[in-house]
One Martini backbone bead per residue (centre of mass of N, CA, C, O) as a GRO file, in nm:
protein
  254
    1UNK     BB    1   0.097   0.034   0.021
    2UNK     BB    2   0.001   0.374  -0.038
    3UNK     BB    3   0.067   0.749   0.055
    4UNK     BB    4   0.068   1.088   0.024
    5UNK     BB    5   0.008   1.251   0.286
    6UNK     BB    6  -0.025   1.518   0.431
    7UNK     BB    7   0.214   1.740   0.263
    8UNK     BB    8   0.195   1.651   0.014
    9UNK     BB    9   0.130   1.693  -0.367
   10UNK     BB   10   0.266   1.437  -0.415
   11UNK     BB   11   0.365   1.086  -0.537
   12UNK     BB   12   0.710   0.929  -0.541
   13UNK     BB   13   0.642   0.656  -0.472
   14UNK     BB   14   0.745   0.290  -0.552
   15UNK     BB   15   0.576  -0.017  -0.642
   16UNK     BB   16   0.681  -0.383  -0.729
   17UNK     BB   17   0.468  -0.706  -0.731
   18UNK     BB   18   0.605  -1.022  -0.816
   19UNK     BB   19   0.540  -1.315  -0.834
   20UNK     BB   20   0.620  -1.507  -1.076
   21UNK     BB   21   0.942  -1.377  -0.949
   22UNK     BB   22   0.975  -1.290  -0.634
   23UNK     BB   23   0.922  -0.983  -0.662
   24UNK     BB   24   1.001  -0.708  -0.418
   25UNK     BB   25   0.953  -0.316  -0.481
   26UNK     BB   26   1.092   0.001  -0.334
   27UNK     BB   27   1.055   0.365  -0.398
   28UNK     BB   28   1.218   0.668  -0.339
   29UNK     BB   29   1.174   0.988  -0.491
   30UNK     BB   30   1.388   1.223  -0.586
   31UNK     BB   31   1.311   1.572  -0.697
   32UNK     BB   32   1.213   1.795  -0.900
   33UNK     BB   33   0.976   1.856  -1.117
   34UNK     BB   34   0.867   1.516  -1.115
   35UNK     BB   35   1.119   1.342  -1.100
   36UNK     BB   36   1.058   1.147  -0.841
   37UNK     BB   37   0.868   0.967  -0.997
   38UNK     BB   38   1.016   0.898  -1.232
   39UNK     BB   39   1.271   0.724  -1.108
   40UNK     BB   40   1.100   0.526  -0.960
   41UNK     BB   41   0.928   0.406  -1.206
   42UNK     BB   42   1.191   0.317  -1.344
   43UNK     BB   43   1.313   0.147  -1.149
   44UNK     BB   44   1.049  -0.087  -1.082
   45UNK     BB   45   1.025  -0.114  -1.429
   46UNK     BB   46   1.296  -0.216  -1.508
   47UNK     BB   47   1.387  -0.431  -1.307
   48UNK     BB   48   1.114  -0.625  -1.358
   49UNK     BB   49   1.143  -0.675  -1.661
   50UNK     BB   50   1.434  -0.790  -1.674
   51UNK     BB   51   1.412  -1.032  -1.440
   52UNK     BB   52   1.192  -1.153  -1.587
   53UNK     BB   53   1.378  -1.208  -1.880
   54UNK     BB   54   1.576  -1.417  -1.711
   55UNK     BB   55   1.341  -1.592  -1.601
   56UNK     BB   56   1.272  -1.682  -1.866
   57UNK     BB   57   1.578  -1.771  -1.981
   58UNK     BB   58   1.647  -1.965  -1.744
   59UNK     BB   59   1.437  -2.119  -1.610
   60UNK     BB   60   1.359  -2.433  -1.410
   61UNK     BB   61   1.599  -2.656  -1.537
   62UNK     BB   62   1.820  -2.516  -1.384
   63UNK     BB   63   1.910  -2.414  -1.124
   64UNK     BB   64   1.984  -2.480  -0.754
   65UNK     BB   65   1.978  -2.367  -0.466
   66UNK     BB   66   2.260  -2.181  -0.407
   67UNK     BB   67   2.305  -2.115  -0.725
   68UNK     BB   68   2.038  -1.990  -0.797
   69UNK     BB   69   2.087  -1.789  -0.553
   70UNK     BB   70   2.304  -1.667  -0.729
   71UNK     BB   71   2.187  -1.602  -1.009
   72UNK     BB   72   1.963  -1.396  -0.883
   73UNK     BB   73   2.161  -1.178  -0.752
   74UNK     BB   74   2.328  -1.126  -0.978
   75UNK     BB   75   2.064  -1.078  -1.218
   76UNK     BB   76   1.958  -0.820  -1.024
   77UNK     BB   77   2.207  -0.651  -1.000
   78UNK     BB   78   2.192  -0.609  -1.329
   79UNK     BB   79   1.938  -0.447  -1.316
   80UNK     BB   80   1.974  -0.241  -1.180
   81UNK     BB   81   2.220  -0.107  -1.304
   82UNK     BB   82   2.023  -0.039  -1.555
   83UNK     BB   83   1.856   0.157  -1.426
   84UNK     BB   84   2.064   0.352  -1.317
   85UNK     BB   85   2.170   0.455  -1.566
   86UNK     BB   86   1.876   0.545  -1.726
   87UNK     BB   87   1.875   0.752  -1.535
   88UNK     BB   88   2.077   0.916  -1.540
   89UNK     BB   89   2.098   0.961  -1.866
   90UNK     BB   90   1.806   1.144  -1.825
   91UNK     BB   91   1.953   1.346  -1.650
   92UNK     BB   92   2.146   1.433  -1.859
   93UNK     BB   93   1.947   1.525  -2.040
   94UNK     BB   94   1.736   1.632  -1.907
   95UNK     BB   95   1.689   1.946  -1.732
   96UNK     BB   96   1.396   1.859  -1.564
   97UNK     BB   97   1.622   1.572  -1.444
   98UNK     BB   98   1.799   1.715  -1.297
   99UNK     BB   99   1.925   1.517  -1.003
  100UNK     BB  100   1.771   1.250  -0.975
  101UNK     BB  101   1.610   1.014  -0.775
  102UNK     BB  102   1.642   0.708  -0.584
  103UNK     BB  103   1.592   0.445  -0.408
  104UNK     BB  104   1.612   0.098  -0.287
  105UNK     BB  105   1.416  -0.219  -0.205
  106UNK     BB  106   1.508  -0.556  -0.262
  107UNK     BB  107   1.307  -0.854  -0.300
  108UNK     BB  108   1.402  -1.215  -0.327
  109UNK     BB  109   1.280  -1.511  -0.448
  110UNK     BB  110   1.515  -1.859  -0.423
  111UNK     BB  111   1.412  -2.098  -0.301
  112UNK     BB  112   1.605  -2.116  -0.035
  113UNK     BB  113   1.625  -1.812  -0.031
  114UNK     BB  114   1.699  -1.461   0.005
  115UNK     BB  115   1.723  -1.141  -0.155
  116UNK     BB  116   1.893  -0.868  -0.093
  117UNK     BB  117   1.893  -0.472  -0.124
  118UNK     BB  118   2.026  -0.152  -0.147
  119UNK     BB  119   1.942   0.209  -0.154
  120UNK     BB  120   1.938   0.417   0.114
  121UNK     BB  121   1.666   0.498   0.324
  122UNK     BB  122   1.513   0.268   0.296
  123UNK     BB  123   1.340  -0.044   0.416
  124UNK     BB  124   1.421  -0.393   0.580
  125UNK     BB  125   1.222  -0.609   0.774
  126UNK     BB  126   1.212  -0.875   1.016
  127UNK     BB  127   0.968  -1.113   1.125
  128UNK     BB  128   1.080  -1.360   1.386
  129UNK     BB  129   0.922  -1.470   1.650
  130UNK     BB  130   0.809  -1.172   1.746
  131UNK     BB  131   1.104  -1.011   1.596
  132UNK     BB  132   1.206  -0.681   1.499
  133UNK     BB  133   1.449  -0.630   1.236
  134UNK     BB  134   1.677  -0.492   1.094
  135UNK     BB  135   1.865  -0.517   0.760
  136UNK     BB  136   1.908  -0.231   0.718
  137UNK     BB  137   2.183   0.056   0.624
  138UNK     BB  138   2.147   0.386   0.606
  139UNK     BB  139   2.214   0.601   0.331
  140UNK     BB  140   2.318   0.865   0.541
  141UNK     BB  141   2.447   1.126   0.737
  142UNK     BB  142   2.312   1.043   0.982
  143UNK     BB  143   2.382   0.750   1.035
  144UNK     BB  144   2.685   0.790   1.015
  145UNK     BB  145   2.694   0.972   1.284
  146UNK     BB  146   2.555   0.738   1.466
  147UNK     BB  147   2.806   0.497   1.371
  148UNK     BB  148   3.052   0.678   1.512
  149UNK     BB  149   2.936   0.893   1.755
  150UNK     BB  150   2.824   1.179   1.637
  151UNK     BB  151   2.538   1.106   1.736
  152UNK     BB  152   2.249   1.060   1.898
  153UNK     BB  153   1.969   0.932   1.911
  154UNK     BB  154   1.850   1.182   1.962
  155UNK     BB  155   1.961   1.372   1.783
  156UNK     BB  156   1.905   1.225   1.479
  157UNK     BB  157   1.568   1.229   1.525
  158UNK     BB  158   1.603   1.589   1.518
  159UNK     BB  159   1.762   1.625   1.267
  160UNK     BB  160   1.770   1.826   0.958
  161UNK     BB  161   1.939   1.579   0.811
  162UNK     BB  162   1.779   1.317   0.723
  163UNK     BB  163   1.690   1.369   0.434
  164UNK     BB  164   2.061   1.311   0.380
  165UNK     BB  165   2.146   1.102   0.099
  166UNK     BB  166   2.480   0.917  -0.002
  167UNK     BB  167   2.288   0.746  -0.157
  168UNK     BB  168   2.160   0.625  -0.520
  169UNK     BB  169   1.967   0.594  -0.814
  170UNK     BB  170   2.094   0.793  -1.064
  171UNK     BB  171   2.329   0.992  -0.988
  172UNK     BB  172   2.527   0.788  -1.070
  173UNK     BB  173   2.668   0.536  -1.272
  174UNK     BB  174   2.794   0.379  -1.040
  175UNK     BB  175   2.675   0.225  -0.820
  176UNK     BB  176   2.611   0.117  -0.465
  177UNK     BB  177   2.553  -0.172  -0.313
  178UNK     BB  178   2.343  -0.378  -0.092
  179UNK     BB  179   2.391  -0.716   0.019
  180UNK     BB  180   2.195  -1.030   0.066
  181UNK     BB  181   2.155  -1.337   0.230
  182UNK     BB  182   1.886  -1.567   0.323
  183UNK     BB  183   1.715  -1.814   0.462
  184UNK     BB  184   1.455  -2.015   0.422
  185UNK     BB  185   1.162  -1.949   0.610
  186UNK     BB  186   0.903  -2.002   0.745
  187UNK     BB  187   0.698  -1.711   0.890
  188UNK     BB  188   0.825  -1.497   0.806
  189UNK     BB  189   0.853  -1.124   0.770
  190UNK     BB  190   0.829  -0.871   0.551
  191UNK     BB  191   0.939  -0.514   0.535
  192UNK     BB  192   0.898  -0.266   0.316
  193UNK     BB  193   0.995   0.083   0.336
  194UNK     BB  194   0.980   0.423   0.362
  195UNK     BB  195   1.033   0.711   0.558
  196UNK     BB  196   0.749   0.750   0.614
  197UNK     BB  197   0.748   0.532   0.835
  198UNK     BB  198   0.990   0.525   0.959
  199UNK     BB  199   1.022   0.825   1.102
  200UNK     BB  200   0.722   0.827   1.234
  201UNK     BB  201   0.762   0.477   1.343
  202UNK     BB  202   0.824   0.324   1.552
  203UNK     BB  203   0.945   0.036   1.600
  204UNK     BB  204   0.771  -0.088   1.828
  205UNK     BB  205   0.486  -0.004   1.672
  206UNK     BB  206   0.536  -0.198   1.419
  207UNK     BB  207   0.604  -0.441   1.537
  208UNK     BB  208   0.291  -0.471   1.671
  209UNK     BB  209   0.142  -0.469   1.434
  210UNK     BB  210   0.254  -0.718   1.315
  211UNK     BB  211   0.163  -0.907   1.547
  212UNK     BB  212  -0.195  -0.809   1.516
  213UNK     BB  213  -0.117  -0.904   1.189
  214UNK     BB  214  -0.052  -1.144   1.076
  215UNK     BB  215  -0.284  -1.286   0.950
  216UNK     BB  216  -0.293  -0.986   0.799
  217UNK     BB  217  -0.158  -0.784   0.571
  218UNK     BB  218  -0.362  -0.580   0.464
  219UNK     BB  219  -0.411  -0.469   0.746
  220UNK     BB  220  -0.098  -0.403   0.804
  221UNK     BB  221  -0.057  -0.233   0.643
  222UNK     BB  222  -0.242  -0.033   0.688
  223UNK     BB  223  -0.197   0.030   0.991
  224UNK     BB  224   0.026   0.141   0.930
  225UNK     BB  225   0.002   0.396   0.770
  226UNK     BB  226  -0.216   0.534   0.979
  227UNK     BB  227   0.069   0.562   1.198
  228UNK     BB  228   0.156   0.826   1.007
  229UNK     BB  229  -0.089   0.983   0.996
  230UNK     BB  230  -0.101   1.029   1.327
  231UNK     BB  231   0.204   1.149   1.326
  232UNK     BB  232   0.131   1.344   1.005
  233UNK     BB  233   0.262   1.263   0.721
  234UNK     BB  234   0.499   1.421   0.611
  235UNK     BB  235   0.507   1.164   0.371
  236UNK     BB  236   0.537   0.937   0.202
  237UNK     BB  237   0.397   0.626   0.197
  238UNK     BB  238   0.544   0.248   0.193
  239UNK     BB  239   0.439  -0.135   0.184
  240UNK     BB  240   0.558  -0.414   0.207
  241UNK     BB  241   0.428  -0.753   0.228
  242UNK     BB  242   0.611  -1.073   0.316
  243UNK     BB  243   0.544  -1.374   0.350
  244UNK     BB  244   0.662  -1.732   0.431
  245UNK     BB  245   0.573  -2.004   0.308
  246UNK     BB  246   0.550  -2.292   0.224
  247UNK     BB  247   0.720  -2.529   0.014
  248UNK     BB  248   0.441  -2.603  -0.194
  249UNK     BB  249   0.543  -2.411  -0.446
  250UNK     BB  250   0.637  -2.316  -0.728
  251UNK     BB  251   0.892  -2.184  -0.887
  252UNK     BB  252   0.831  -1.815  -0.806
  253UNK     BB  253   0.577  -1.870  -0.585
  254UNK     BB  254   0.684  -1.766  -0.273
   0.00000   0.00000   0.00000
């Protein structure tokens, strides 16, 4: 679900859920003259589409196990750095388009892994046995100052350049990303989402909501959402939920 909140007066937010190759991705895009709208909408529609002619072109009687998820977390990569080019691209080419940038948040689901990605300061939780872990870590000014301990939990909460992020797709020519592999577990739930919730909602209430609605994907959406909107919903806010279930569907439908 997303939400342009309440201050903002468009949503740069964008997010695509493809069940049938097992990506979901979240990105909150930045730039001025609805440029922030165009970056995310290419990051998401770009990299997703991609991912899917390679998983059309790798067949499903390919790798296995392991192997499998080494060549999906490959081919996501790939996937992201032409999206990240041709962001880069048209923003030095259009004046319009001058500076434009997005976040990134990628989960795939491959055999028994979770693939993750991340650039920017969007973020990745995962609930698990009922404990809410962040899984990435903020691409930001603000994060590295409280990194290094040059800033504390309190000054960090309300410093005024929390929106001021180090990495991004479609800035510079070679991004840099971060990845990471998880083994799959049955009952995990993943939690992908932009600063509009994770600024506004602290962890241990994002924690309760999805406690209090495990099994109801729709409403803890939901509900994480009216959370920010009660904060004041100061941004755009979006969210995805991924829950793991059992492994007994063909691979690409986890």
């Amino acid at each position: 679900m997303t939400h342009v909140g309440c201050l903002r007066p468009n949503n740069e937010d964008a997010f695509r859920i493809d069940l049938d190759s097992g990506l979901f991705l979240v990105a909150d895009g930045m730039g001025g003259h609805l440029s922030g709208e165009v970056a995310s909408s290419m990051a998401v529609e770009l990299i997703s589409r991609d991912y899917r002619r390679w998983l059309e072109r790798q067949g499903k009687e390919g790798e296995s196990g392991e192997r499998l998820v080494t060549a999906c977390r490959d081919a996501l990569l790939e996937s992201i750095r032409r999206a990240n080019e041709a962001i880069f691209v048209l923003s030095q080419g259009d004046p319009r388009h001058r500076g434009m940038g997005t976040t990134l948040v990628a989960l795939a689901a491959a055999d028994d892994g979770i693939v993750q990605f991340h650039v920017g300061d969007s973020r990745i939780y995962r609930l698990r046995d009922g404990q809410l872990f962040q899984l990435t870590e903020d691409h930001s000014w603000v994060a590295e100052q409280l990194r290094t301990g040059l800033l504390t939990e309190e000054e960090a909460r309300l410093s005024k350049a929390k929106n001021v992020i180090t990495r991004a797709l479609g800035v510079v020519w070679d991004v840099e990303l971060d990845v990471a592999t998880y083994p799959r577990k049955e009952g995990d739930l993943y939690l992908l989402c932009t600063d509009g919730l994770s600024d506004a909602v602290p962890k241990e209430i994002i924690e309760d909501v999805l406690r209090t609605h495990i099994g109801d994907l729709e409403n803890a959406a939901k509900a994480l959402i009216d959370q920010a909107l009660y904060s004041g919903g100061p941004d755009n806010v979006t969210v995805v939920l991924v829950g793991i279930g059992a492994k007994d569907v063909p691979w690409g439908r986890q």
